[in-house]
Structure formats: structure tokens, C-alpha cells
ZADO-1210 file (C-alpha; in nm, 4 decimals, padded with zeros to 6 digits):
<atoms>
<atom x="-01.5787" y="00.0089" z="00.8464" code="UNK" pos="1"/>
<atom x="-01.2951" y="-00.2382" z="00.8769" code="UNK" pos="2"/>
<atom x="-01.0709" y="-00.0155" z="00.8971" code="UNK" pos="3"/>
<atom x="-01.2078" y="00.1699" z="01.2025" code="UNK" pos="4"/>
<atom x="-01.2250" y="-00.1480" z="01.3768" code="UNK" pos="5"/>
<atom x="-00.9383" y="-00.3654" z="01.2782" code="UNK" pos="6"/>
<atom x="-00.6815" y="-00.0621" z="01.1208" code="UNK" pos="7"/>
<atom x="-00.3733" y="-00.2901" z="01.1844" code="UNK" pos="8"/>
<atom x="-00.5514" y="-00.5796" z="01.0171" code="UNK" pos="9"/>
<atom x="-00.6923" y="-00.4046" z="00.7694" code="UNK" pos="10"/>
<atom x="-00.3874" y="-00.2730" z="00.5830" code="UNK" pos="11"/>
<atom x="-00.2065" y="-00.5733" z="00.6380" code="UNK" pos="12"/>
<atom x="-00.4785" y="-00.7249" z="00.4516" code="UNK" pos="13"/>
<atom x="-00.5251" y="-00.4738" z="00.2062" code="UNK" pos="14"/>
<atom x="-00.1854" y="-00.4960" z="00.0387" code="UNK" pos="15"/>
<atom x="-00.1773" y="-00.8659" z="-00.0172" code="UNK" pos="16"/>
<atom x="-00.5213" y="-00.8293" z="-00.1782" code="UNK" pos="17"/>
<atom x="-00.3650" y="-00.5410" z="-00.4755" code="UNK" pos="18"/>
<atom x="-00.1506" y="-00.8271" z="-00.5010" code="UNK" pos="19"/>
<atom x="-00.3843" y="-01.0469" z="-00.6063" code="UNK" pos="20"/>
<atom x="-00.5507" y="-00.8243" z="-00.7814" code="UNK" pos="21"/>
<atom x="-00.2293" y="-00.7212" z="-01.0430" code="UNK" pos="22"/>
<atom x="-00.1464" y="-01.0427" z="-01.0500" code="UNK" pos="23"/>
<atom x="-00.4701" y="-01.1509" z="-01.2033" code="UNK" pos="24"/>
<atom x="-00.3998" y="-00.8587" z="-01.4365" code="UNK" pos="25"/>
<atom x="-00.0605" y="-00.9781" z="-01.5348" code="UNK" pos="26"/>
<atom x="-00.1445" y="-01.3323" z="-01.6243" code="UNK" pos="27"/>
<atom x="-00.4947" y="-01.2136" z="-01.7808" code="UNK" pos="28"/>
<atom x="-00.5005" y="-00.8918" z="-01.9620" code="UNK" pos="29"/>
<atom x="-00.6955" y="-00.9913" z="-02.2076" code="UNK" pos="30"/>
<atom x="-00.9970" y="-01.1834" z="-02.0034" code="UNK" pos="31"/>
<atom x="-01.2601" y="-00.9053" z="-01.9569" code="UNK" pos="32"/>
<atom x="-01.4361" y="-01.0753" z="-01.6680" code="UNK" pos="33"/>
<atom x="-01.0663" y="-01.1410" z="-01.5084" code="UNK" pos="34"/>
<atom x="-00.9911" y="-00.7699" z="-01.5341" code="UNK" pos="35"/>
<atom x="-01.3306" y="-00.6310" z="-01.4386" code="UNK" pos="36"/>
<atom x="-01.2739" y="-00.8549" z="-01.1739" code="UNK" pos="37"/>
<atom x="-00.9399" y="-00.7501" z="-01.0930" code="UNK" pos="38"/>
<atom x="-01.0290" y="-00.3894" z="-01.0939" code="UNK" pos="39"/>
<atom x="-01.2857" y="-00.4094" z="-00.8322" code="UNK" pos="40"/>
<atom x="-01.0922" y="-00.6194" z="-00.6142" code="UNK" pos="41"/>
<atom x="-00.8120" y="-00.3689" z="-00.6515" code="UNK" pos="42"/>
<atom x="-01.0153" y="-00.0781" z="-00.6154" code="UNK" pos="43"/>
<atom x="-01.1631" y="-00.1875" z="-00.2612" code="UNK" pos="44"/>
<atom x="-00.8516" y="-00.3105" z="-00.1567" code="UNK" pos="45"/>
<atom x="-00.6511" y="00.0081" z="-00.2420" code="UNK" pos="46"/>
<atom x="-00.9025" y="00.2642" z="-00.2001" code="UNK" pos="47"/>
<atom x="-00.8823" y="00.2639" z="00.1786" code="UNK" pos="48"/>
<atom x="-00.5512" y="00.2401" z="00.2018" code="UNK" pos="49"/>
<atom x="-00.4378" y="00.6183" z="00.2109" code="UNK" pos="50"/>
<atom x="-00.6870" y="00.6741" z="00.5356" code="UNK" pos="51"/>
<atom x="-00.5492" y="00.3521" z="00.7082" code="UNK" pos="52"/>
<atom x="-00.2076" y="00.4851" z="00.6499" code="UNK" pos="53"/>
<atom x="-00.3032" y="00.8497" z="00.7433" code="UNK" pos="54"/>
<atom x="-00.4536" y="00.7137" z="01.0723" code="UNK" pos="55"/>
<atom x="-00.1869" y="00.4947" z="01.1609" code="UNK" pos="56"/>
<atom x="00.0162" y="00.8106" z="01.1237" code="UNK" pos="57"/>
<atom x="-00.1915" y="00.9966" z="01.3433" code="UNK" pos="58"/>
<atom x="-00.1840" y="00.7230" z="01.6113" code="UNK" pos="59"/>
<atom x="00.1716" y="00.5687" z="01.6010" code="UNK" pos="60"/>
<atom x="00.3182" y="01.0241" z="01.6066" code="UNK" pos="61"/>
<atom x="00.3642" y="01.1731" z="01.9337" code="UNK" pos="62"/>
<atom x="00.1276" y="01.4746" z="01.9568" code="UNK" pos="63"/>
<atom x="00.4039" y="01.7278" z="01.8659" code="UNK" pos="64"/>
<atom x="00.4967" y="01.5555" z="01.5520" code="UNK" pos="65"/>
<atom x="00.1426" y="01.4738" z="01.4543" code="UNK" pos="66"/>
<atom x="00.1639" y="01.8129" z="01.2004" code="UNK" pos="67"/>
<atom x="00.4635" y="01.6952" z="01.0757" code="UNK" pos="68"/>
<atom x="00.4251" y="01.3229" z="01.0606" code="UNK" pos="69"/>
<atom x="00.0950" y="01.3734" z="00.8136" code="UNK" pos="70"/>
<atom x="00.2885" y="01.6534" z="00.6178" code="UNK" pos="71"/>
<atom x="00.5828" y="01.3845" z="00.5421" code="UNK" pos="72"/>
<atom x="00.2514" y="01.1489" z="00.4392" code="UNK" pos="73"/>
<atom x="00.1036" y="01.3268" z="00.1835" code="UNK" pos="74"/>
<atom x="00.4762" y="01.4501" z="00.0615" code="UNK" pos="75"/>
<atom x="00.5181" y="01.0956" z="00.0387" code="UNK" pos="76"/>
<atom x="00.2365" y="01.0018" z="-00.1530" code="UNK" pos="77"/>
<atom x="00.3453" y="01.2682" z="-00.4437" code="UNK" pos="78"/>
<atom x="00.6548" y="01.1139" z="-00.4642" code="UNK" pos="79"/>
<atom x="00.5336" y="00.8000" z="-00.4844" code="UNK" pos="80"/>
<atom x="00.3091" y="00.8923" z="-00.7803" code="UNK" pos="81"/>
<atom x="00.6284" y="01.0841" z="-00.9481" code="UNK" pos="82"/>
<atom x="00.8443" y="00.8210" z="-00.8864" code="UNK" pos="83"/>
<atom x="00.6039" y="00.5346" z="-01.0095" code="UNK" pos="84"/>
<atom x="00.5259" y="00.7127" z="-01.3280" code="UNK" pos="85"/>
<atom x="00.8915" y="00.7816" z="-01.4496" code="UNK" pos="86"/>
<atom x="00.9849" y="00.4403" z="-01.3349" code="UNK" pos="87"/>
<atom x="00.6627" y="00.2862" z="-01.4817" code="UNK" pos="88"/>
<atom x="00.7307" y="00.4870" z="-01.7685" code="UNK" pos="89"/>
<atom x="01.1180" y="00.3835" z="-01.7898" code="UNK" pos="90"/>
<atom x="01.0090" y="00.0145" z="-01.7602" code="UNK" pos="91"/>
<atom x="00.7110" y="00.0690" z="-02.0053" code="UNK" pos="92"/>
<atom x="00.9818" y="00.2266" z="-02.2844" code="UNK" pos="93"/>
<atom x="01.2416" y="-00.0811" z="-02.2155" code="UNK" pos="94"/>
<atom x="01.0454" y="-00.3838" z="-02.1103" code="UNK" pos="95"/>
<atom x="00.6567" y="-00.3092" z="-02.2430" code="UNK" pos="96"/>
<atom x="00.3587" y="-00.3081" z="-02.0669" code="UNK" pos="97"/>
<atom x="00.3259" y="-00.6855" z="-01.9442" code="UNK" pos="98"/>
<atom x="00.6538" y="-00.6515" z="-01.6782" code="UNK" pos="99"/>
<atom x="00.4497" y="-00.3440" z="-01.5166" code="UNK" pos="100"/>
<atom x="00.2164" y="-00.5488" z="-01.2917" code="UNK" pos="101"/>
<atom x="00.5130" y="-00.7733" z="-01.2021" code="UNK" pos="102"/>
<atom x="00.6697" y="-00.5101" z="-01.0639" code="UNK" pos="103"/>
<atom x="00.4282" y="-00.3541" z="-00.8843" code="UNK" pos="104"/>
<atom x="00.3398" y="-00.6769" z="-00.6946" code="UNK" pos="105"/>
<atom x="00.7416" y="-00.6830" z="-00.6124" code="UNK" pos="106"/>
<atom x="00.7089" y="-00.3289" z="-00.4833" code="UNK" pos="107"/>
<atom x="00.3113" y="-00.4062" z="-00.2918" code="UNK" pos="108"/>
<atom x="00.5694" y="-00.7101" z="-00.1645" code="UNK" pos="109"/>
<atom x="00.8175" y="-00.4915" z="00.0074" code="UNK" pos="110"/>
<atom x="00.5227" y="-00.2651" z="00.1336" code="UNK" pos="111"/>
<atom x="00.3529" y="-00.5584" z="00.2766" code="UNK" pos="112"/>
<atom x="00.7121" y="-00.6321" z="00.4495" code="UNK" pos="113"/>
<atom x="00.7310" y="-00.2417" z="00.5533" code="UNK" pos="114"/>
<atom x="00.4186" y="-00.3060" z="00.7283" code="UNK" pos="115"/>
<atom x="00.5255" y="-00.5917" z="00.9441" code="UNK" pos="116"/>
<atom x="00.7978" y="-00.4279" z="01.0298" code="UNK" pos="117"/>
<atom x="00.6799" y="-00.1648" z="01.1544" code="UNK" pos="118"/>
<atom x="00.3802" y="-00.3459" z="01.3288" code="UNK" pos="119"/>
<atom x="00.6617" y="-00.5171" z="01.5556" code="UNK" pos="120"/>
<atom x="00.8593" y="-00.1875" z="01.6116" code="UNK" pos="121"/>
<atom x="00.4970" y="00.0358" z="01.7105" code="UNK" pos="122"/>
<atom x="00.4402" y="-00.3566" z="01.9448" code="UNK" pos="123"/>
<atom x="00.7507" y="-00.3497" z="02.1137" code="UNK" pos="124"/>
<atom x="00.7110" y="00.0583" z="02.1884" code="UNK" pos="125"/>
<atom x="00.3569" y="-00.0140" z="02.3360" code="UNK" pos="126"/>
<atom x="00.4864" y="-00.2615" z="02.5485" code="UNK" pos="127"/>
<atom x="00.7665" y="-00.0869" z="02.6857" code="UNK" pos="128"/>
<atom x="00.5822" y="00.2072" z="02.7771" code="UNK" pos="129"/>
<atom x="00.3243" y="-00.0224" z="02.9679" code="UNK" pos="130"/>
<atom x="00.6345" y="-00.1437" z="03.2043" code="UNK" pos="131"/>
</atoms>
């Protein structure tokens, strides 16, 4: 529902909220409430997030790329999941399991950042094709 309305907002907001949500994970793994907790705040946050993305796809691509733009999307969600699991698993064998959540609030952090970025490159098109 937000996401209809506010898509920019929303996954701006959506990332810094699996933030959170690892984070509380990190520090308490061993707090049931904190993780239930966690785990529904992650979920809600998270579980939009591929349609946000999708749609901002489908918006930002010029209608001859539109094809193309969502078949680099979902190629780049299955590399994403490959990549995360070997290096999840890579960091599980050599650091354990507590440095896992760590990291992937340093990676949400440089998708948040990826966001932004983009938000002011898709701005500045907008307004140059409105002069």
C-alpha cells in the first residue's frame, strides 16, 4: 500500500528498517522476544522490497529496455542469493555466525547509499527532460 503511493519513500525506508532489524539480531540472538521481534520487523521491511525494486525498474527503463531492464533484475537477484550464500558461508567457516548480521547491515548500508544515488541521478534526468 505504501509502496504504491510513496515507492521512492518506501524503499528508502525499507532498507534502513532490515537494518534495524539485524542489528537487533546481532546484539540479541539469544532474547526470544528480541528476535521474534526482529523477524517481523525484518520480514515487513524486506518482503516488499523485490516489487519496489521491480517497479522502480519498470518506471526509471525507457520502454525498449523495459524487457531487458527486469531480465537484468531478477538475474540480479540470483546472484545476489549465490553470492550471499558462498560469502555468508566463507564468513560463517572463518569468523562464526555472530559477524554475519554485521555484515549484512554493512552491505543493507551500501544499498541504502545505492539508493540515494540513484534517487539524485533518476531527479536530475526528470528535470532535464522537463526543460
Amino acid at each position: 500500500m505504501l509502496g504504491a503511493k510513496y515507492p521512492q519513500a518506501s524503499l528508502v525506508g525499507a532498507f534502513p528498517l532490515v537494518a534495524v532489524a539485524v542489528l537487533l539480531l546481532g546484539f540479541f540472538p539469544l532474547l526470544g522476544g528480541v528476535v521474534v521481534v526482529a523477524l517481523v520487523l525484518w520480514g515487513m521491511a524486506f518482503g516488499g522490497t523485490p516489487a519496489l525494486l521491480q517497479t522502480r525498474i519498470l518506471h526509471t527503463a525507457s520502454a525498449r529496455l523495459r524487457a531487458v531492464s527486469s531480465a537484468y533484475f531478477t538475474t540480479s537477484f540470483n546472484v545476489g542469493i549465490g553470492g550471499g550464500a558462498f560469502i555468508g558461508g566463507v564468513l560463517l567457516d572463518g569468523y562464526g555466525i555472530g559477524v554475519l548480521p554485521f555484515v549484512d547491515v554493512a552491505v543493507t548500508i551500501v544499498g541504502i547509499l545505492l539508493i540515494l544515488f540513484t534517487n539524485r541521478l533518476i531527479s536530475r534526468r526528470a528535470a532535464r527532460s522537463e526543460r
